[in-house]
C-alpha positions as semicolon CSV with decimal commas, in nm:
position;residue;x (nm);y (nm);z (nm)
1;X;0,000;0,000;0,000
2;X;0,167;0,334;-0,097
3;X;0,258;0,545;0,172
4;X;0,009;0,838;0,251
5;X;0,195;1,205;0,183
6;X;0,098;1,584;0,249
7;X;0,268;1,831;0,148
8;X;0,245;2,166;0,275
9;X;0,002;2,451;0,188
10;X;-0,037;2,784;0,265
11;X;-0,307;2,878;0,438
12;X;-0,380;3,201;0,225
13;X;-0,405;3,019;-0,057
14;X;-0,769;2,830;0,077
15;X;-1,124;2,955;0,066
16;X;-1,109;2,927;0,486
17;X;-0,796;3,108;0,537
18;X;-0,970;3,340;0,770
19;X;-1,101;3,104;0,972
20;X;-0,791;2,882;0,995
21;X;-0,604;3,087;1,238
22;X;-0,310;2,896;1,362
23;X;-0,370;2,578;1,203
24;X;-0,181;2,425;0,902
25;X;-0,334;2,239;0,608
26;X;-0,170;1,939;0,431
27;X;-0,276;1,786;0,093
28;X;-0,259;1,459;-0,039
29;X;-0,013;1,415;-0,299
30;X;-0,163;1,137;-0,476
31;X;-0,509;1,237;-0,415
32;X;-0,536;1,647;-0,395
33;X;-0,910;1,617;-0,333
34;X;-0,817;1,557;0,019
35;X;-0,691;1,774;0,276
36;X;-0,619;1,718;0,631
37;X;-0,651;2,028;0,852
38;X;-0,387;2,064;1,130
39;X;-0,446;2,260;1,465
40;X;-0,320;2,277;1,854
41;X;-0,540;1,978;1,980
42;X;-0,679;1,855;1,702
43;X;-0,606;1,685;1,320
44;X;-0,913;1,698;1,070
45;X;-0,952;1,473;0,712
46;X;-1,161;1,681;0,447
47;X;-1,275;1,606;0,103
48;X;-1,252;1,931;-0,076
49;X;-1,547;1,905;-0,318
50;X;-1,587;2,177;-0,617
51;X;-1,870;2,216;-0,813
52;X;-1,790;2,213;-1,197
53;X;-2,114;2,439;-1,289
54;X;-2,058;2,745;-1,047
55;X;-1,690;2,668;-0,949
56;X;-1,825;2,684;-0,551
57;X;-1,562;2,491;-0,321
58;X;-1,687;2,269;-0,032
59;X;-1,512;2,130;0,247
60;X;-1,648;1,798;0,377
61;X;-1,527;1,679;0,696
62;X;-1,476;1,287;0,739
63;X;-1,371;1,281;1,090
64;X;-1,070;1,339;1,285
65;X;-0,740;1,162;1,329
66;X;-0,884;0,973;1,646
67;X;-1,127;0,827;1,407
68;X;-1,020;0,789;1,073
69;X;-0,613;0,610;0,981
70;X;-0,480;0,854;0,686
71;X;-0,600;0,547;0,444
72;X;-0,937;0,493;0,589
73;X;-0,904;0,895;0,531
74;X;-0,824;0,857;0,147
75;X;-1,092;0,579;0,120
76;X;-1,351;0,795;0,243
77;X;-1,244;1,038;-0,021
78;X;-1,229;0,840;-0,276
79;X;-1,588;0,709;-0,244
80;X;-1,689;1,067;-0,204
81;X;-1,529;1,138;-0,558
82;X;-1,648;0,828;-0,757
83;X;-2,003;0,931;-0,608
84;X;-1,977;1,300;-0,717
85;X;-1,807;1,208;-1,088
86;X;-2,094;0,993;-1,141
87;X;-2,373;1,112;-1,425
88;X;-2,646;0,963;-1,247
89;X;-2,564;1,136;-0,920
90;X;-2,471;1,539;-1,025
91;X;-2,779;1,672;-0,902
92;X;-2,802;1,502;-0,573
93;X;-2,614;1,592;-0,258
94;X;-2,261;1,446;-0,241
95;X;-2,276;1,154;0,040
96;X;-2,182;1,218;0,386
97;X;-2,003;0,932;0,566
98;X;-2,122;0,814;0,835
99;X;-1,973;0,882;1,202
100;X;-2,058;0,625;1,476
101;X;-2,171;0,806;1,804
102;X;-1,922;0,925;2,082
103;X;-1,971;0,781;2,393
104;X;-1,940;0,939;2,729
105;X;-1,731;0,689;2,785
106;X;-1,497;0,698;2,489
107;X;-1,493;1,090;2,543
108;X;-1,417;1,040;2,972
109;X;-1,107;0,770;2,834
110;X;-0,998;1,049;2,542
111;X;-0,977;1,318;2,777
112;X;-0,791;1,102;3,076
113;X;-0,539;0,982;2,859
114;X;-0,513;1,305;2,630
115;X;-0,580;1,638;2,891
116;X;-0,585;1,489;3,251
117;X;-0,252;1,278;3,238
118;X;-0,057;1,608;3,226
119;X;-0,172;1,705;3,554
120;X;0,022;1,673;3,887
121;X;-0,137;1,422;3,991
122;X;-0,136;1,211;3,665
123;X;-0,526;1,297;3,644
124;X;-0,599;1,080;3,967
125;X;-0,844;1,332;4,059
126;X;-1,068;1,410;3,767
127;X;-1,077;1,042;3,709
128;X;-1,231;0,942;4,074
129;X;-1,465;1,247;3,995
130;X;-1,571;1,114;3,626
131;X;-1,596;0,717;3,728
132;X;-1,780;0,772;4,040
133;X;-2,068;1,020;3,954
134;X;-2,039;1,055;3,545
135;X;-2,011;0,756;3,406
136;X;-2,270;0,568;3,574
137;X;-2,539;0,820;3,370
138;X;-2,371;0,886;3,044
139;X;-2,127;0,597;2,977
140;X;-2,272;0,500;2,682
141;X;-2,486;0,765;2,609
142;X;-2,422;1,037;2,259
143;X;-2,200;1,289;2,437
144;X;-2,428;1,580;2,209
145;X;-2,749;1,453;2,380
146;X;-2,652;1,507;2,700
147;X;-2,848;1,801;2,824
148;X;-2,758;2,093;3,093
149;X;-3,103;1,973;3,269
150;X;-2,943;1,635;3,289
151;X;-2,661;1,757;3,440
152;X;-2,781;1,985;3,687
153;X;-2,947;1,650;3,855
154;X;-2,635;1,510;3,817
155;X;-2,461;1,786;4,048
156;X;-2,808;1,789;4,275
157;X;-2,768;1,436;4,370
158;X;-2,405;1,481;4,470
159;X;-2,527;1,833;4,709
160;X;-2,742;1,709;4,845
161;X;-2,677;1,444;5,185
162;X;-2,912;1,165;5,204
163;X;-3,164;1,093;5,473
164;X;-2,927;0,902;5,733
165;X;-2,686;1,232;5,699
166;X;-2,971;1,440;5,714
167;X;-3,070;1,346;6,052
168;X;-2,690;1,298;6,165
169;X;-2,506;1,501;6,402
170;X;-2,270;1,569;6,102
171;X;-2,576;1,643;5,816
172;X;-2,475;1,976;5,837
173;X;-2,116;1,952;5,756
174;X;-2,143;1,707;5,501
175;X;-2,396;1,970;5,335
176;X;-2,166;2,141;5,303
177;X;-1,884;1,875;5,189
178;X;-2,104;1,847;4,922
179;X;-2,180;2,170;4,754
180;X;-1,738;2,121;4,783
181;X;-1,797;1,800;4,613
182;X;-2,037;1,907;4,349
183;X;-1,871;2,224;4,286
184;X;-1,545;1,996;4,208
185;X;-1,712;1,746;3,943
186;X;-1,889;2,062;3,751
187;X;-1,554;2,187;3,730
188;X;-1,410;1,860;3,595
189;X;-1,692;1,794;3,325
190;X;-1,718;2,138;3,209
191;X;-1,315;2,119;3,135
192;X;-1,407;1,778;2,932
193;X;-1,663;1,933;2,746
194;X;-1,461;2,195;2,682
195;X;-1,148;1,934;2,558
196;X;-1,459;1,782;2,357
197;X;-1,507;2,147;2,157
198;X;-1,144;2,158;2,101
199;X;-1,135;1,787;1,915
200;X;-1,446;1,886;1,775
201;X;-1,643;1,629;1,905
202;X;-1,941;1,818;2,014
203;X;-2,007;2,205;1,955
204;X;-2,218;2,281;2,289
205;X;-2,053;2,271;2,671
206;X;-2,382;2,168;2,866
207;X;-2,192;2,272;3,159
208;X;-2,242;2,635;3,037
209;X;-2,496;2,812;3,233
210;X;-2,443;2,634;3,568
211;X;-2,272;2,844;3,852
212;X;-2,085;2,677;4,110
213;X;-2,251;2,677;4,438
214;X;-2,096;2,910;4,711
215;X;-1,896;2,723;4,951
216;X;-1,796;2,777;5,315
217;X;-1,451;2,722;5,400
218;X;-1,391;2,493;5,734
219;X;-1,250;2,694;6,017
220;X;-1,266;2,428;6,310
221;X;-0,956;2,523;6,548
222;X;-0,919;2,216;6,829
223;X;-0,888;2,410;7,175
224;X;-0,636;2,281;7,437
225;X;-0,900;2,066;7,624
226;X;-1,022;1,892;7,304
227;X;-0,628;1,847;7,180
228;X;-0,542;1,695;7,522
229;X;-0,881;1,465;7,521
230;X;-0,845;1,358;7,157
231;X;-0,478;1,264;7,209
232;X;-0,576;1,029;7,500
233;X;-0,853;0,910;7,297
234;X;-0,538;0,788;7,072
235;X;-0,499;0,521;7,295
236;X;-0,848;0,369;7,226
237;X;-0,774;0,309;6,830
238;X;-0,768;-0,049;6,725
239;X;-0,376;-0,072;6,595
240;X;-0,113;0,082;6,681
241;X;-0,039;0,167;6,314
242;X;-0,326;0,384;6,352
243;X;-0,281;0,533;6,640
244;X;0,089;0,641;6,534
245;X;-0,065;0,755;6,231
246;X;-0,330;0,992;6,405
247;X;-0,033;1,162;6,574
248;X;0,200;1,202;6,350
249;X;-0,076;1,472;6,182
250;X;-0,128;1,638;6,477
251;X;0,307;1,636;6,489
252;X;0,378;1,710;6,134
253;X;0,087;1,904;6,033
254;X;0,112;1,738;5,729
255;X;-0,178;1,609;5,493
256;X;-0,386;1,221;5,537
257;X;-0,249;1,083;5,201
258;X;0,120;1,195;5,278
259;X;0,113;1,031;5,620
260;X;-0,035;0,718;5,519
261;X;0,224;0,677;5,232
262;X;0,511;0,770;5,392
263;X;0,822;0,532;5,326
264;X;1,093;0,458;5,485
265;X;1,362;0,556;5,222
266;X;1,190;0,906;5,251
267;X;1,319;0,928;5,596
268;X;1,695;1,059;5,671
269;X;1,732;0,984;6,030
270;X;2,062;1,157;5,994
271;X;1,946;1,494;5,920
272;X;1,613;1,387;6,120
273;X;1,389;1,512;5,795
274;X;1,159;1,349;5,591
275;X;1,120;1,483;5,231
276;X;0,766;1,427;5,054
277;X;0,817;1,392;4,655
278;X;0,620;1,603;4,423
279;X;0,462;1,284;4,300
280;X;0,282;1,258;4,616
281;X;0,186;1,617;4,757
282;X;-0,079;1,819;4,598
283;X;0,065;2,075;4,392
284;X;0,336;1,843;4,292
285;X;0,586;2,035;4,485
286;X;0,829;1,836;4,692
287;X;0,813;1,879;5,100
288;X;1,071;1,797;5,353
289;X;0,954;1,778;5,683
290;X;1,162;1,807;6,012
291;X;1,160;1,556;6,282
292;X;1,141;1,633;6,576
293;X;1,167;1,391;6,920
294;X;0,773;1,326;6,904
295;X;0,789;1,238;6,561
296;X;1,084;1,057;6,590
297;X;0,917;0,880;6,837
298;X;0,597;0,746;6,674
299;X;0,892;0,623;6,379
300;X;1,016;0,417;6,615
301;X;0,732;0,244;6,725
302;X;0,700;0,161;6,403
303;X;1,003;0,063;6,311
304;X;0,921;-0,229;6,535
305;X;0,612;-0,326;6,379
306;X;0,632;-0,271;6,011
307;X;1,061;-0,231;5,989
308;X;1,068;-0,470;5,721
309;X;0,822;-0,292;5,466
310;X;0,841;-0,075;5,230
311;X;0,603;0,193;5,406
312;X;0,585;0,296;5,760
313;X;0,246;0,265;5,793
314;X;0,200;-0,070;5,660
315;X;-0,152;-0,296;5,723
316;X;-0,085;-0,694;5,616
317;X;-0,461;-0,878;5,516
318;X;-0,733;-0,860;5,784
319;X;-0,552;-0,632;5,982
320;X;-0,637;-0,238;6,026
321;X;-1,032;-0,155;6,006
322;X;-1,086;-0,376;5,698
323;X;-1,140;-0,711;5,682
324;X;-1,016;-0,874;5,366
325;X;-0,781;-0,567;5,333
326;X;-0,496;-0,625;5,050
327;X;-0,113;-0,574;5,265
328;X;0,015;-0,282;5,159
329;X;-0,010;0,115;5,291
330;X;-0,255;0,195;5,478
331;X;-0,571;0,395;5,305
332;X;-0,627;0,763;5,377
333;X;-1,023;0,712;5,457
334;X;-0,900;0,479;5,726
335;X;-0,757;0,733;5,945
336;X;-1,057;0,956;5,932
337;X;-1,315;0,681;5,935
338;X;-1,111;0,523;6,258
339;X;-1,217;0,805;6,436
340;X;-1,603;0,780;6,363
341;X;-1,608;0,418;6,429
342;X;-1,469;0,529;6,828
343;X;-1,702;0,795;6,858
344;X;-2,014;0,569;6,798
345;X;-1,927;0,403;7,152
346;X;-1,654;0,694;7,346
347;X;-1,797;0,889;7,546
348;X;-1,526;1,140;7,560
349;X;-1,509;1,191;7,218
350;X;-1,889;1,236;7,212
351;X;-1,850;1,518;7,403
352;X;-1,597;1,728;7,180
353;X;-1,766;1,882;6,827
354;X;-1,744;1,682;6,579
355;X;-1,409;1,698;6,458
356;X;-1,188;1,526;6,106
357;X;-0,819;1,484;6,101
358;X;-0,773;1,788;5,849
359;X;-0,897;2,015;6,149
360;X;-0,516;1,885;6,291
361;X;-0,360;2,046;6,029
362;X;-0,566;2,378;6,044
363;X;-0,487;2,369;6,441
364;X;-0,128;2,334;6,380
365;X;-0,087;2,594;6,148
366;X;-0,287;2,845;6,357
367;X;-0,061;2,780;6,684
368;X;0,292;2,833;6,505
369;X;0,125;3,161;6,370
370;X;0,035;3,249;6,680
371;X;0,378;3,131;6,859
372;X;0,601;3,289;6,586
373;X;0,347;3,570;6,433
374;X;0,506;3,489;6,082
375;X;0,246;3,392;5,799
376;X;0,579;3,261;5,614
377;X;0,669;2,968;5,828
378;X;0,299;2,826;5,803
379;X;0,271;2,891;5,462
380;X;0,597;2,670;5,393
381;X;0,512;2,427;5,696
382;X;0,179;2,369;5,474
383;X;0,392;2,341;5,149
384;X;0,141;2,677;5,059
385;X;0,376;2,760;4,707
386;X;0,442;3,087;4,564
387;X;0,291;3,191;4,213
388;X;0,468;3,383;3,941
389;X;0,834;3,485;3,928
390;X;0,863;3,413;4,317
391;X;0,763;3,026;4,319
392;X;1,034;3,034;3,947
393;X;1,302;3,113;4,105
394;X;1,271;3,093;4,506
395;X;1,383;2,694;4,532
396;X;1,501;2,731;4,887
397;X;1,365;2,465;5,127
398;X;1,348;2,655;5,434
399;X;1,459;2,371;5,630
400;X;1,559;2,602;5,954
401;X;1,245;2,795;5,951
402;X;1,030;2,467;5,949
403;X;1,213;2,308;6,230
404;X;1,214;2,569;6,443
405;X;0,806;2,627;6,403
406;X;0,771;2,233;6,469
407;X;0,973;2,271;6,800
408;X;0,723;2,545;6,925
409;X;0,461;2,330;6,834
410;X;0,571;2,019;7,020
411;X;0,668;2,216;7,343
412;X;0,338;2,355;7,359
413;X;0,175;2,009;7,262
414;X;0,368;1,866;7,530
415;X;0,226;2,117;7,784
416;X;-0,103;2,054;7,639
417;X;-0,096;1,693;7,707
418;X;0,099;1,712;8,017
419;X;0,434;1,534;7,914
């Protein structure tokens, strides 16, 4: 089969110059007739059809290079001219080929692999987003019939708490968790609609039209007396993995999912630090982390229980909060969901507002503000990044600054707790 060749033309030289702003057009060299259109996100096969009589030039479009090979391309063409150069068939309307429908499926898997991989977090959010709450509706549904009514339910369902949260203690909050939530996932589809326009799979963004909902940032600060009840209540967690986990937050200040996958070639028990890669913190900016005795502490515990793994928080099968649980790391949702299971049947802990292991991190931050009145040492201790020229060039670690906020912290937690 010959090889399939475009050469170059310019773009001045074609009836759609104008509208071909940044994009390059290629022609076939053994078949003119077709032309393949060549932009930022997307490649385009057209037949270029011209009408003998009145000289008119038409540009069909056959699909895209997702769709069509660049021979399926020149087939298509072909059949387009043997149609047109046929007698019988002047008068009547050159044939359109026909383009199977685009899934919501094939259009969440296009945008993954093509858009969302680029992201930080190798598109680990957007895809829990799209699996969980789009898919199940539109998986196999035409991408252009899904309507803005449609989803609006959609981001309804996900507001709104269902009856058991309703008439929980913690309705409230998780009200408000999920305006957060929903606000999230319209934010994620609208950007795959929008990817959708770009490959020029669709022409309409349902998404358009729908405001995000107004959300309430958390601002729950743990007083002394809850810190130095919750700490105690430590004790009462089923593992000691667990339990080491829960406070090494309230040490390090540091976020669920970096915790639970901390590993022990992360640690330098030289320099006392541990240093979170990019892969795993949020912006995909690498954190080290002091250590200080506390810390250090918990790491030893550990080191007795879970030395010989990879991770320091390490569950084998049917141990940790899950039966049947897989060895490996433990899960984020454990930690938090460790803490609802004890306040079903602790009293203590029944008596402190309702409370989530992120609130550690919040109450952290606001003590070594208030102990060293210096927005810049939380801001790093929280891995908070600079934007523009400052976050370019500014690659210090501020290593000293750190440990010397995390000291205050643990002499004051110490009081708190009465060590």
């Amino acid at each position: 089969m010959p090889k399939l060749k475009f050469n170059k033309t310019s773009i001045e030289a074609l009836p759609f110059a104008q509208s071909a702003k940044g994009r390059t057009i290629y022609h076939d060299t053994e078949m003119p007739s077709l032309a393949l259109r060549v932009g930022q996100t997307s490649k385009v096969y057209y037949f270029i059809k011209r009408n003998g009589h009145s000289g008119k030039v038409e540009y069909i479009k056959l699909g895209s290079s997702l769709e069509l090979t660049p021979h399926n391309a020149r087939d298509k063409a072909r059949a387009l001219a043997i149609g047109i150069s046929t007698p019988a068939r002047i008068s009547e309307p050159a044939p359109v080929p026909s383009v199977a429908i685009y899934t919501g499926r094939q259009l969440v898997d296009d945008y993954l692999r093509l858009h969302a991989s680029s992201k930080s977090d190798g598109g680990k959010g957007d895809r829990g987003h799209l699996q969980r709450d789009f898919l199940p509706r539109f998986a196999d549904r035409d991408i252009t019939s899904i309507t803005r009514r449609e989803l609006q339910e959609m981001l309804l369902s996900k507001q709104a708490p269902t009856p058991e949260e309703e008439q929980a203690t913690l309705g409230q909050k998780r009200r408000r968790g999920g305006q957060v939530a929903a606000n999230r996932l319209r934010a994620v589809v609208s950007k795959m609609f929008n990817f959708a326009i770009e490959h020029e799979r669709t022409e309409v963004n349902p998404c358009g039209g729908i405001r995000a909902k107004k959300e309430v940032s958390r601002s729950r600060v743990l007083t002394s007396e809850e810190i130095r009840s919750i700490w105690r209540a430590f004790d009462r967690l089923p593992t000691q993995t667990i339990r080491s986990a829960h406070r090494m937050l309230l040490i390090t200040a540091q976020r669920r999912s970096e915790v639970a996958g901390m590993e022990w070639q992360e640690i330098d028990l030289a320099k006392n630090l541990w240093t979170i890669p990019g892969s795993k913190t949020k912006n995909g900016v690498a954190q080290t982390v002091p250590l200080t005795e506390m810390a250090l502490a918990e790491l030893a515990k550990m080191r007795s229980i879970n030395g010989d793994r990879t991770h320091v928080f390490w569950s084998d099968k049917n141990r940790g909060l899950h039966a049947g649980a897989q060895p490996g790391p433990i899960h984020p949702d454990w930690i938090t969901n460790s803490i609802k299971v004890l306040r079903k049947t602790d009293s203590v802990l029944q008596q402190i507002e309702p409370f989530s292991p992120h609130d550690y991190r919040r109450t952290v931050a606001t003590n070594v503000g208030e102990l060293m009145e210096s927005r810049e040492a939380v801001k790093r201790l929280l891995n908070h990044v600079e934007s523009g020229a400052t976050k370019i060039y500014d690659r210090h670690t501020y290593d000293s600054l750190k440990r010397k906020a995390l000291s205050l912290w643990e002499s004051r937690l110490k009081e708190i707790i009465g060590r």
